[in-house]
MARBA-3410 file (N, C-alpha, C, O; in Angstrom, 1 decimal):
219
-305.3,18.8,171.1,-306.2,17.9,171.8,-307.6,18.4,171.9,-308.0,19.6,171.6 ~ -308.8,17.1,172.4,-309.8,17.8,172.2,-310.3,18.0,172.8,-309.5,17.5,173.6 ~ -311.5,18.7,173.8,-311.9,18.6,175.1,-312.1,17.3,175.8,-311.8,16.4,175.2 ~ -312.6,17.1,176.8,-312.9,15.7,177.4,-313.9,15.1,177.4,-313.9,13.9,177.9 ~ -315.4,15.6,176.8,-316.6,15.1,176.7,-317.1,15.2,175.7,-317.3,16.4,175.5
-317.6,14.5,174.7,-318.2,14.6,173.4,-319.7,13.7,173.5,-319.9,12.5,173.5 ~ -320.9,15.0,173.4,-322.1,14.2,172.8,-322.3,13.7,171.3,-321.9,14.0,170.1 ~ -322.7,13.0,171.7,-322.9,12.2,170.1,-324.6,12.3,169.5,-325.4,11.7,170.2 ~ -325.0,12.9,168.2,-326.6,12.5,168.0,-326.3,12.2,166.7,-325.2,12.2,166.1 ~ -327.5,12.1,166.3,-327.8,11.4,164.6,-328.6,12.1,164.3,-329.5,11.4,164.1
-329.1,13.5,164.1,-329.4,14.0,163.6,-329.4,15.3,163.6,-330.2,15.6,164.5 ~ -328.9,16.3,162.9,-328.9,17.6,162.3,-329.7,18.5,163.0,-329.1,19.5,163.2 ~ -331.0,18.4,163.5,-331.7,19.1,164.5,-331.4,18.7,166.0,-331.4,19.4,167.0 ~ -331.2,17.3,166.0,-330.2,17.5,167.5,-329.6,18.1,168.1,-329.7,18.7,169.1 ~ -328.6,17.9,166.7,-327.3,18.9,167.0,-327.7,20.2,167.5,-327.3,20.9,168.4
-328.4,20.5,166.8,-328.6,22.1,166.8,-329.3,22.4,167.9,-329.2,23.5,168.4 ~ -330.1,21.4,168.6,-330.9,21.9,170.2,-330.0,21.6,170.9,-330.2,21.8,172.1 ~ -329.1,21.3,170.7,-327.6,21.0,172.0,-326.5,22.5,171.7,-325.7,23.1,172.5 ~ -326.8,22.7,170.6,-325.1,24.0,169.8,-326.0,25.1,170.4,-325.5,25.9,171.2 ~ -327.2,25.0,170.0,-327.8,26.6,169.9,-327.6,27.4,171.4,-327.3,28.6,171.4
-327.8,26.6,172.8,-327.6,27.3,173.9,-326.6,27.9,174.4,-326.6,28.7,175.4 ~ -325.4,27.6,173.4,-324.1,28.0,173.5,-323.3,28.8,172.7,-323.6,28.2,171.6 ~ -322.5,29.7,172.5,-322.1,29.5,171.4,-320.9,28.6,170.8,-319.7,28.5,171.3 ~ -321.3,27.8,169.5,-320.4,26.9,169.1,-319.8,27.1,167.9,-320.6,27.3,167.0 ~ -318.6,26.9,167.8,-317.5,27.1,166.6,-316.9,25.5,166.2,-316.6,24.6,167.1
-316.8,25.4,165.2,-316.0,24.6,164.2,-314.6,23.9,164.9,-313.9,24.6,165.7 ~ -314.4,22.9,164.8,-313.1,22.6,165.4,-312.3,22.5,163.8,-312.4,21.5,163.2 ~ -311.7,23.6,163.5,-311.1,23.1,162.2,-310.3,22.3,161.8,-310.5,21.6,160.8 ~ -309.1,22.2,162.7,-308.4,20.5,162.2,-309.1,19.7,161.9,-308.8,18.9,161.0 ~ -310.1,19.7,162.5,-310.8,18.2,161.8,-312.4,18.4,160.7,-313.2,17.5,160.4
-312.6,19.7,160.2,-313.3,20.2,159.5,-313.5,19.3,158.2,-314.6,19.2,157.7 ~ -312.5,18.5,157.7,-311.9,18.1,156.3,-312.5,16.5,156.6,-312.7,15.7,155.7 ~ -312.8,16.2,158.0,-312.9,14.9,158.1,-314.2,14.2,159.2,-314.9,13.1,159.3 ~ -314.2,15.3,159.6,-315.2,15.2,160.6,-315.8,16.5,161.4,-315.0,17.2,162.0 ~ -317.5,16.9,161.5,-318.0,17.8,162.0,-318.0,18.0,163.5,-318.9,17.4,164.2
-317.3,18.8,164.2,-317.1,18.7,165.7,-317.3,20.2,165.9,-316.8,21.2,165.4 ~ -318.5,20.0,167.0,-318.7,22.0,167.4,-317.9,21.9,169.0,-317.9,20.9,169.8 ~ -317.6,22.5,169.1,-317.3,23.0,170.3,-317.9,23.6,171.2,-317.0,24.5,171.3 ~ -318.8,23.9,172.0,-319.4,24.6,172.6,-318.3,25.5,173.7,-317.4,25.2,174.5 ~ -318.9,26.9,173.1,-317.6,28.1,174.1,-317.8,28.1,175.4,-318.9,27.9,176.0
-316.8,28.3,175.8,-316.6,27.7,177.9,-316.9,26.7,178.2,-317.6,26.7,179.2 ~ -316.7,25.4,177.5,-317.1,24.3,178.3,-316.0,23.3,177.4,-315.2,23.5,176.5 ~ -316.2,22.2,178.1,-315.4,21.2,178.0,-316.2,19.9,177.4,-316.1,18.8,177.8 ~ -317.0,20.4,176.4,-317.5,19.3,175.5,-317.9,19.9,173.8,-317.9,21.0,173.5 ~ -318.1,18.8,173.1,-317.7,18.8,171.7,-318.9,18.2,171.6,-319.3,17.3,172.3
-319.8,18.6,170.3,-320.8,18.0,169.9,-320.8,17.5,168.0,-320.5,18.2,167.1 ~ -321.2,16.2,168.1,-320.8,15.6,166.6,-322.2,14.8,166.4,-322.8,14.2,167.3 ~ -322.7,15.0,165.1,-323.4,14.0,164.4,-322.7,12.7,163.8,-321.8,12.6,162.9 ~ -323.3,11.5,164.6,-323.0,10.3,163.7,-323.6,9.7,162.8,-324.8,10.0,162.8 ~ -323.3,8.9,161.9,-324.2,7.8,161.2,-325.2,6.8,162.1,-324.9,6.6,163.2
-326.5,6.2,161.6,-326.7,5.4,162.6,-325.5,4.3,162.5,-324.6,4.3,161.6 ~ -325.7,3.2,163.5,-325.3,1.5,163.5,-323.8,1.9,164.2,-323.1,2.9,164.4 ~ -324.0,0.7,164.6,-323.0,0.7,166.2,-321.4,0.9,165.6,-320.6,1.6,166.2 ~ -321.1,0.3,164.5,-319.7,0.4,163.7,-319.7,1.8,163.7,-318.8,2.3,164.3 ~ -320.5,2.7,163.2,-320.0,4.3,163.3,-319.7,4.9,164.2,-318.8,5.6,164.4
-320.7,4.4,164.9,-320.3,4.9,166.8,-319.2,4.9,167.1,-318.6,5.9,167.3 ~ -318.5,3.3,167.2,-317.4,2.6,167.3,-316.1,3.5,166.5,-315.2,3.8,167.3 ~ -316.0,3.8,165.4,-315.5,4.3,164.6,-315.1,5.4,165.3,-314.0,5.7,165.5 ~ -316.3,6.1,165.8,-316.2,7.6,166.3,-315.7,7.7,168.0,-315.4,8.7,168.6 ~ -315.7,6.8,168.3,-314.9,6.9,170.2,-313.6,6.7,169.3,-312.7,7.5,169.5
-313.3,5.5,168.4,-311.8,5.0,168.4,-311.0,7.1,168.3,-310.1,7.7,168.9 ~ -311.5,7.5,167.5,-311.2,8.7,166.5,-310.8,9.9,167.5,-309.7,10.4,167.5 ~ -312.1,10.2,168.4,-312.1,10.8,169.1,-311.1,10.9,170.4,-310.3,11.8,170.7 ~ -311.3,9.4,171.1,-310.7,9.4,172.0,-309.1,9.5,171.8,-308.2,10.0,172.5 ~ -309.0,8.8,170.9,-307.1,9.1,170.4,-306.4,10.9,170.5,-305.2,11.2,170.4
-307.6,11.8,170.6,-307.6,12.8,170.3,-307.6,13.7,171.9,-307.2,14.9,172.1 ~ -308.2,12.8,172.9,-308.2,13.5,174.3,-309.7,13.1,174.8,-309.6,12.7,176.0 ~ -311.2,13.0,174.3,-312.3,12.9,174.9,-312.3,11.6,175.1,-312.0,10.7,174.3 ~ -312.7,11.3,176.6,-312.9,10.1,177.6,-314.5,10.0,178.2,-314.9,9.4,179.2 ~ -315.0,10.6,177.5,-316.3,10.5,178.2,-317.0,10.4,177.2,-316.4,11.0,176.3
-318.3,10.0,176.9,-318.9,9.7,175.8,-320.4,9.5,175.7,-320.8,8.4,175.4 ~ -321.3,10.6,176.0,-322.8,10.6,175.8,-323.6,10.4,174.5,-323.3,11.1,173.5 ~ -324.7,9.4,174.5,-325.1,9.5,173.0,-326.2,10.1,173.3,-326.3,10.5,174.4 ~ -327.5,10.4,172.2,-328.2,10.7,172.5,-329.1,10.3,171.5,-329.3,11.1,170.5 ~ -329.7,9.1,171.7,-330.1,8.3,170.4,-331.8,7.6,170.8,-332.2,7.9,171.9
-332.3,7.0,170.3,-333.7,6.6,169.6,-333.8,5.6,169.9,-332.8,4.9,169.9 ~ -335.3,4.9,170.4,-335.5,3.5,170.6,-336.9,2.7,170.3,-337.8,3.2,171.0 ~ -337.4,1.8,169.8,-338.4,1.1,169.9,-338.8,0.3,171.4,-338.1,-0.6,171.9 ~ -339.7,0.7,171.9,-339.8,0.4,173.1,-340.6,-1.4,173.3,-341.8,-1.3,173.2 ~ -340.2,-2.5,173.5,-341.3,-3.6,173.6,-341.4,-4.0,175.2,-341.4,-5.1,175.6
-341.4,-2.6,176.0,-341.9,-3.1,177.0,-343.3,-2.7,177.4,-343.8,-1.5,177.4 ~ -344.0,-4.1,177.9,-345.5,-3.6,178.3,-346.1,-1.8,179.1,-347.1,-1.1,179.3 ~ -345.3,-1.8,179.2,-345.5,0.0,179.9,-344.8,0.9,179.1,-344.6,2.1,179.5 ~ -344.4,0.5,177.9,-343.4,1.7,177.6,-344.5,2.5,177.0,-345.7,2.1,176.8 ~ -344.0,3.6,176.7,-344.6,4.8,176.1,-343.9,5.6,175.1,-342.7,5.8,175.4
-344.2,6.1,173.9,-344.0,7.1,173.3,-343.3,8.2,174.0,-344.2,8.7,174.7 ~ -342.5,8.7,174.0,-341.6,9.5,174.4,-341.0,9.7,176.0,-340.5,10.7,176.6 ~ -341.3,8.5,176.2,-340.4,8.2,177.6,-338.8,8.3,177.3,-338.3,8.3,176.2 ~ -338.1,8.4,178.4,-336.7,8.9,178.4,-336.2,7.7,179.3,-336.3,7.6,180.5 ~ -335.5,6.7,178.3,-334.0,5.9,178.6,-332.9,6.2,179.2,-332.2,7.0,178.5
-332.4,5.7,180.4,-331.0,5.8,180.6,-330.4,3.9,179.9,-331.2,3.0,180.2 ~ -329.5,3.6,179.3,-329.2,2.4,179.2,-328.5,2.0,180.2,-327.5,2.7,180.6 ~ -328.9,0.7,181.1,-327.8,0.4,181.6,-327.2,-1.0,181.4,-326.2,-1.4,182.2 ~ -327.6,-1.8,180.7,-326.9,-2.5,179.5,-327.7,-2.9,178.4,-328.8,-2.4,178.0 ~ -327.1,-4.0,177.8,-327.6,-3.8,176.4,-327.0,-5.2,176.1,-325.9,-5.6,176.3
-328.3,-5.7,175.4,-328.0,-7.0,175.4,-327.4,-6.8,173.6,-327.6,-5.9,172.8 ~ -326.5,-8.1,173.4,-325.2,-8.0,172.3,-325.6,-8.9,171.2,-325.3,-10.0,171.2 ~ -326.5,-8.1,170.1,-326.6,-8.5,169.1,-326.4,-7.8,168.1,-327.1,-7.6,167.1 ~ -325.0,-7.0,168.4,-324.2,-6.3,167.1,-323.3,-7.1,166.9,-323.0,-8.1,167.6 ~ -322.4,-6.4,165.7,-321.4,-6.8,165.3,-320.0,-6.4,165.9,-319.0,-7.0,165.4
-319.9,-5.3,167.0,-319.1,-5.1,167.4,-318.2,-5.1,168.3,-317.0,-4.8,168.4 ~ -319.4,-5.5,169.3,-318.7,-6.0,170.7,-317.8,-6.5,171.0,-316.8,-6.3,171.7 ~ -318.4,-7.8,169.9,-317.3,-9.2,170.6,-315.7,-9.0,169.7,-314.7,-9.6,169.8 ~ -315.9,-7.9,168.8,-314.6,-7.8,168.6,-313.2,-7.3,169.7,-312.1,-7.7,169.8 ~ -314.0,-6.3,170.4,-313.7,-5.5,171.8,-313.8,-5.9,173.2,-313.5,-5.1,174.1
-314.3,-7.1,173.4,-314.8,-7.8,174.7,-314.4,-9.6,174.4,-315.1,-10.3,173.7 ~ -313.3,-9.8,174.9,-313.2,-10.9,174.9,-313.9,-12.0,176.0,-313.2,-12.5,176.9 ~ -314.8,-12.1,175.9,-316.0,-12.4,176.6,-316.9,-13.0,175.9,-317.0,-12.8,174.7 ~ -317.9,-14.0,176.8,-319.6,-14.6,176.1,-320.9,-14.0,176.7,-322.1,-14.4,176.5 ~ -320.3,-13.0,177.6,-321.2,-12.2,178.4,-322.6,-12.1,177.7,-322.1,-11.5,176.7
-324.1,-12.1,177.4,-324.8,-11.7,176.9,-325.1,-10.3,176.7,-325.5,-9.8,175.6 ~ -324.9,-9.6,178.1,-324.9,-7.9,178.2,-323.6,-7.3,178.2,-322.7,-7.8,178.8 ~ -323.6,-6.1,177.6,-322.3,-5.4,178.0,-322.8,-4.3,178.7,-323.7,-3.7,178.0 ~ -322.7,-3.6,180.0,-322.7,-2.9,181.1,-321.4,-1.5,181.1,-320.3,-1.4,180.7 ~ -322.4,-0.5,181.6,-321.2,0.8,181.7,-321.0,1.5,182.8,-321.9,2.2,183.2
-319.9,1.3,183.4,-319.8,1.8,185.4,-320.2,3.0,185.1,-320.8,3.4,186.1 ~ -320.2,3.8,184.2,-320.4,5.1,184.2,-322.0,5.7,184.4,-322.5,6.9,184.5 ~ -322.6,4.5,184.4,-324.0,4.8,184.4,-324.7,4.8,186.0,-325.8,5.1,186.2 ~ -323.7,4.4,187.0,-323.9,4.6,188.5,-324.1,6.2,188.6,-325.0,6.9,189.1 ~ -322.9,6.6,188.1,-322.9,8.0,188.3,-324.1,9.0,188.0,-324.3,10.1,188.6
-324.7,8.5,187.0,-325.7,9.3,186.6,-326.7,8.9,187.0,-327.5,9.4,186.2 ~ -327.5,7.8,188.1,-328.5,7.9,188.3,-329.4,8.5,189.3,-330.7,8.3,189.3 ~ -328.3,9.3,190.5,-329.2,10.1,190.9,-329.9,11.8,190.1,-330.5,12.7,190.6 ~ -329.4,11.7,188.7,-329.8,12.7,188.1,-330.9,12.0,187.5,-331.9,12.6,187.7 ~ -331.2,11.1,186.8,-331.9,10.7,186.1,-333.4,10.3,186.5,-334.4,10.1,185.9
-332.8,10.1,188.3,-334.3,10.2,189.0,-334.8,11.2,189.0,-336.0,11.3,189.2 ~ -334.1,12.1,188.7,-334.8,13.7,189.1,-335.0,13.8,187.8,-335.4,15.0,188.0 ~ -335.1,13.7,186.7,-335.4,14.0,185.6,-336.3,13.1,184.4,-336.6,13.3,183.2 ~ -336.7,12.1,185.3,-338.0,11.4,184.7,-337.1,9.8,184.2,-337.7,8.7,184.3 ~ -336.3,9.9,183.8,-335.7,9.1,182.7,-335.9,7.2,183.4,-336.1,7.3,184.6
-335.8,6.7,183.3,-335.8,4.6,183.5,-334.1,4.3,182.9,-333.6,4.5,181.8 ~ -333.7,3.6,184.1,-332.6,2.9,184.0,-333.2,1.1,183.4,-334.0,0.3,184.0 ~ -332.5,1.1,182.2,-333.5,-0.3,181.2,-332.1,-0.7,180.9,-331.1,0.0,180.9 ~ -332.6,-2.5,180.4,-331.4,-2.8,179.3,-332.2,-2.8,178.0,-333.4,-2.7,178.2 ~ -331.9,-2.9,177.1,-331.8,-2.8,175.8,-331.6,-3.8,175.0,-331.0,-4.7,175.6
-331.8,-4.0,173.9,-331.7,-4.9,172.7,-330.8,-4.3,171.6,-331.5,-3.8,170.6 ~ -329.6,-4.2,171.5,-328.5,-3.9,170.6,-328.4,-5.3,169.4,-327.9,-6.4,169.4 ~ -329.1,-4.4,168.2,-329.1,-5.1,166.7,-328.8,-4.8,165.6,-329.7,-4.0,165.3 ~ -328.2,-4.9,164.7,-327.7,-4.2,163.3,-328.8,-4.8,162.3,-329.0,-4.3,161.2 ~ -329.7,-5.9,162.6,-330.6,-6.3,161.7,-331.8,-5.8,162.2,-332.3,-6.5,163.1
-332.4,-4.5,161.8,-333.7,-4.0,161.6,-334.9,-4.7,161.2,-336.0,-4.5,161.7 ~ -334.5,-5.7,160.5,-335.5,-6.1,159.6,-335.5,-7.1,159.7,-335.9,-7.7,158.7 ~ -335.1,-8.2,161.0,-335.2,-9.6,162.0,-335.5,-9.1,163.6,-335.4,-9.8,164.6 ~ -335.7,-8.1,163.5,-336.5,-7.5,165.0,-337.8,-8.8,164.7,-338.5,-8.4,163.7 ~ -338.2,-10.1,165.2,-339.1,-10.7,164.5,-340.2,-10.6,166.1,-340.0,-10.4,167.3
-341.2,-10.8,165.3,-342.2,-10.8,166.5,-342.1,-11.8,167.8,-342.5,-11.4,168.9 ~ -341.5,-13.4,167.6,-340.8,-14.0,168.3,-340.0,-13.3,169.3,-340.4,-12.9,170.4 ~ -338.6,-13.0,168.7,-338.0,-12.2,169.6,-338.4,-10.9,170.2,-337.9,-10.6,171.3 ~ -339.0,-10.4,169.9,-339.6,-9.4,170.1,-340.3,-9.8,171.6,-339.8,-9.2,172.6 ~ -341.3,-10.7,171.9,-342.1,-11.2,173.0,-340.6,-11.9,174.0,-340.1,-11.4,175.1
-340.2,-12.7,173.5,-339.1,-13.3,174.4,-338.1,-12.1,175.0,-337.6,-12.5,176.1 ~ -337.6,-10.8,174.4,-337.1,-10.5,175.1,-337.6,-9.3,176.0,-336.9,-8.5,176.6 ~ -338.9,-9.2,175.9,-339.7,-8.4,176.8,-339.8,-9.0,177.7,-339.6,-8.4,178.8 ~ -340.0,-10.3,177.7,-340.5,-11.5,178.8,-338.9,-11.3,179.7,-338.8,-11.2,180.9 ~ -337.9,-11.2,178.8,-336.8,-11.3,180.0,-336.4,-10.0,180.3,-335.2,-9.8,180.4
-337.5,-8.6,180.5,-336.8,-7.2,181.1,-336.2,-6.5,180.0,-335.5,-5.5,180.2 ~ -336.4,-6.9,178.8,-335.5,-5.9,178.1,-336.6,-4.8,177.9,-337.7,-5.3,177.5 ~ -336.5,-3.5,178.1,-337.5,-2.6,177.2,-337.7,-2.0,176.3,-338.8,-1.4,176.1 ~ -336.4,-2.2,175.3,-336.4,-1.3,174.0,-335.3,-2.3,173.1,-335.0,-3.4,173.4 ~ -335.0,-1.5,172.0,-334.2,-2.2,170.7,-334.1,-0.7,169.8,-334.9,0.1,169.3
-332.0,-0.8,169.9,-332.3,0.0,169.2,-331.0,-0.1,168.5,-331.2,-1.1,167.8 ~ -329.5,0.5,168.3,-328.9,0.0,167.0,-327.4,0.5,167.6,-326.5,0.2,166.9 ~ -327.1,1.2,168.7,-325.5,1.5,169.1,-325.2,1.0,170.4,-324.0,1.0,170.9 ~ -326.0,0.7,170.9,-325.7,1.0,172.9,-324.8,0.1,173.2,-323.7,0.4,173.8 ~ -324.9,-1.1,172.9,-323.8,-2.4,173.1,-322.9,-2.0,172.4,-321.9,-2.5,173.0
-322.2,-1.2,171.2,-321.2,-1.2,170.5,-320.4,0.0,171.2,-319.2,0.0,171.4 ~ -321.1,1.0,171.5,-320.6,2.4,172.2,-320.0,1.6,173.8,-318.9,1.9,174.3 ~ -321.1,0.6,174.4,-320.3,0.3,175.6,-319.2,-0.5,175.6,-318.2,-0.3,176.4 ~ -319.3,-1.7,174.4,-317.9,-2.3,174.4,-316.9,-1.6,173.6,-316.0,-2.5,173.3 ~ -316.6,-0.6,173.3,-315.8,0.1,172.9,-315.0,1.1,173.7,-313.8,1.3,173.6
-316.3,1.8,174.6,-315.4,2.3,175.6,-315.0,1.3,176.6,-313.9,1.2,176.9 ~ -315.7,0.5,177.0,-315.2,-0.3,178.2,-313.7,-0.9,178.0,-312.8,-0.8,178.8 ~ -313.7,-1.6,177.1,-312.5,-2.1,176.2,-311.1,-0.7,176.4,-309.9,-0.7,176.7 ~ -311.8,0.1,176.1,-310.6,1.3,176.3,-310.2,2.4,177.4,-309.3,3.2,177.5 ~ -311.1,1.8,178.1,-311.1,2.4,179.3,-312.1,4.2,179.2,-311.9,5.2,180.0
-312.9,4.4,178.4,-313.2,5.4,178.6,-314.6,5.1,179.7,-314.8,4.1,180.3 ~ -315.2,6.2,179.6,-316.8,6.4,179.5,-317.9,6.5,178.9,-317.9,7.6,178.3 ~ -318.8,5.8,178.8,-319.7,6.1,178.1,-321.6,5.9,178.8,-321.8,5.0,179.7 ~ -322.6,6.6,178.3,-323.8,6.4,178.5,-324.3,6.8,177.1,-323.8,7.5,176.2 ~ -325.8,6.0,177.3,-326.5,6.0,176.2,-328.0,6.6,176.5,-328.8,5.7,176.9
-328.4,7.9,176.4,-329.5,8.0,176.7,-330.2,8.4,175.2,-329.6,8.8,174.2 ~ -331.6,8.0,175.4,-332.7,7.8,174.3,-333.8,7.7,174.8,-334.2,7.4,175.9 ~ -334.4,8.2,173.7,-336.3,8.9,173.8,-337.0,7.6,172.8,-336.6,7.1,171.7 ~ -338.1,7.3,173.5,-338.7,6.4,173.1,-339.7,6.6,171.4,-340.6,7.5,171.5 ~ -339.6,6.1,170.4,-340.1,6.7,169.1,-341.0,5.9,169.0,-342.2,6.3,168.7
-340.8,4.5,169.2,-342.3,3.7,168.6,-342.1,2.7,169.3,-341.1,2.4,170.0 ~ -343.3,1.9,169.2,-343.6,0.7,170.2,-343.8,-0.7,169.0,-344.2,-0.8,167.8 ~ -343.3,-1.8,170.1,-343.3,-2.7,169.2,-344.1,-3.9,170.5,-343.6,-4.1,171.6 ~ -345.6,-4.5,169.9,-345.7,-5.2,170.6,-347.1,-6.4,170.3,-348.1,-6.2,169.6 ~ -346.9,-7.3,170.8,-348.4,-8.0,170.1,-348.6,-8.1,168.5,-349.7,-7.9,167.9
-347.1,-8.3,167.9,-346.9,-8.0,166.9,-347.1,-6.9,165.8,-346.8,-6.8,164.6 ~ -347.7,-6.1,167.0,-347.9,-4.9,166.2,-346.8,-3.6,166.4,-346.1,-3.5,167.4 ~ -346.9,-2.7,165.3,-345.7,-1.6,165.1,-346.5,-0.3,165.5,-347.5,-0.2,164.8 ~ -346.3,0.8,166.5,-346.7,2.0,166.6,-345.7,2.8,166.3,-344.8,2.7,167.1 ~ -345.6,3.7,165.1,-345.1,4.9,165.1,-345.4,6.0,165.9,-346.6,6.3,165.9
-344.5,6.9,166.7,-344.8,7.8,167.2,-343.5,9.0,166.6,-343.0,9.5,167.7 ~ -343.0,9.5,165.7,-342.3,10.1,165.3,-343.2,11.8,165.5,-342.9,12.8,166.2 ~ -344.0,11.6,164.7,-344.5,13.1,164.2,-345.6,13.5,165.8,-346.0,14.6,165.8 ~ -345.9,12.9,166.6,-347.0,13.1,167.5,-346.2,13.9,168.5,-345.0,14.2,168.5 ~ -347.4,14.3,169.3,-347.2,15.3,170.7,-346.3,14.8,171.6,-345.4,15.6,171.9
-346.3,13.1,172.2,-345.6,12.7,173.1,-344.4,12.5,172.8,-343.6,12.5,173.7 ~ -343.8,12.3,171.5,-343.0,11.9,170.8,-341.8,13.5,171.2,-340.7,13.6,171.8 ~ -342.5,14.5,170.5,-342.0,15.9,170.5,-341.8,16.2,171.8,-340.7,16.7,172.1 ~ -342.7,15.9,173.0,-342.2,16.3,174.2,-341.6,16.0,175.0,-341.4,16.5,176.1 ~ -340.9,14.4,174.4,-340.2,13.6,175.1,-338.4,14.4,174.2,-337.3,14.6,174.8
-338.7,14.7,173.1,-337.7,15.2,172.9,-337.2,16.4,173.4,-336.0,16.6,173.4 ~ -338.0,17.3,173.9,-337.8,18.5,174.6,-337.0,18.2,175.8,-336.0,18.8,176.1 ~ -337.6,17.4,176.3,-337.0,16.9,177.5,-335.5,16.9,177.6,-334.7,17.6,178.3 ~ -335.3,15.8,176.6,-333.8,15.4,176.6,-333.0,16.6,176.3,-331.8,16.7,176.6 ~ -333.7,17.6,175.6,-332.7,18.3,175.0,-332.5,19.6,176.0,-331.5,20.4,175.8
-333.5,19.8,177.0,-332.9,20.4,177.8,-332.0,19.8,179.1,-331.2,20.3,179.8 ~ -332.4,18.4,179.0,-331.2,17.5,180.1,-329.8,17.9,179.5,-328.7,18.2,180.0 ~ -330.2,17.7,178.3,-328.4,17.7,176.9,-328.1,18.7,177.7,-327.3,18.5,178.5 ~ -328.6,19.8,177.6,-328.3,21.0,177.8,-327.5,21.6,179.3,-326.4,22.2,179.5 ~ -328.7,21.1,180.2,-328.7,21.5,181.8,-327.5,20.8,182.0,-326.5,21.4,181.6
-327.4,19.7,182.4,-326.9,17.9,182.7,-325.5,17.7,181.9,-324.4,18.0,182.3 ~ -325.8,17.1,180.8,-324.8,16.7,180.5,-323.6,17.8,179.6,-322.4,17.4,179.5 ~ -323.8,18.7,179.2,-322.8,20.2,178.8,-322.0,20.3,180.2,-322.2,20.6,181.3 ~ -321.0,20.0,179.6,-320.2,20.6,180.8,-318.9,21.6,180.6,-318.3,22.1,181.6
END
């Protein structure tokens, strides 16, 4: 079995500001199929995923069959709300459903899918800077259209980004846990695109998270 908490990131230097505070070893049964560190004395597992919400999905089904019930991501977002900023820190607390995999897992017309688990974490998240937002969950990158874009600012959404609706109706559907926290990368607004990958706020917004990863959610 596997421990009971698994972070989830997309990317290779994630991983490694989450592994490095600990020492982490290989879970080898699953070496052949899937990369899982273990962090020593604790009760969580750290994995790189693919982006898009089907990998996510893929990865709770896998996981949780295995023992982990709780499920933190730690993923990236385009921010189009009028105040957002370059490396502000997301808590999701829903996520509006324009993936493909919700509605396979929610038999429902709900627009948002919602995660009880995200009560729990918000009196940490006051103390640690982060915005409870909903989100724009999309597998089409490249129909983020300036249209939509305005309209769903106009109705509270503050970001758009590619797993949060698929990770929530997956656990919810299964009864697990899950939260989605994310650092703000670029802004989308007035039709216009700001990159902030390579800049200062961008970098410090990640620091952040990765000591919350660390403090907070390691357990």
């Amino acid at each position: 079995m596997l421990p009971g908490r698994a972070v989830i990131t997309f990317s290779q230097a994630d991983l490694h500001r989450v592994t490095k505070e600990k020492e982490a070893s290989v879970v080898e049964p699953w070496s052949s199929f899937r990369v899982l560190h273990h962090l020593a004395g604790t009760n969580t597992v750290v994995v790189r995923a693919f982006f898009g919400g089907p990998n996510v999905a893929a990865l709770v089904e896998e996981l949780s069959a295995f023992g982990v019930s709780e499920f933190v991501l730690w993923g990236y977002c385009g921010s189009i709300a009028r105040d957002g900023r370059i490396g502000d820190l997301y808590l999701v607390r829903s996520a509006l459903r324009e993936d493909g995999i919700s509605y396979h897992y929610l038999d429902d017309d709900n627009d948002y899918v919602t995660s009880d688990w995200v009560d729990d974490w918000m009196p940490v998240i006051k103390e640690e800077g982060f915005r409870a937002v909903r989100v724009w969950s999309t597998d089409a990158i490249y129909r983020e259209t300036e249209g939509k874009v305005e309209a769903y600012a106009r109705r509270g959404i503050s970001g758009v980004e590619m797993e949060a609706a698929s990770l929530y109706a997956v656990s919810r559907a299964k009864g697990l846990k899950a939260a989605a926290f994310l650092v703000v990368s670029d802004l989308f607004s007035a039709g216009q695109w700001v990159s902030g990958f390579h800049g200062k706020p961008f970098k410090d917004g990640v620091k952040k998270m990765s000591r919350f990863m660390n403090e907070k959610v390691v357990v």
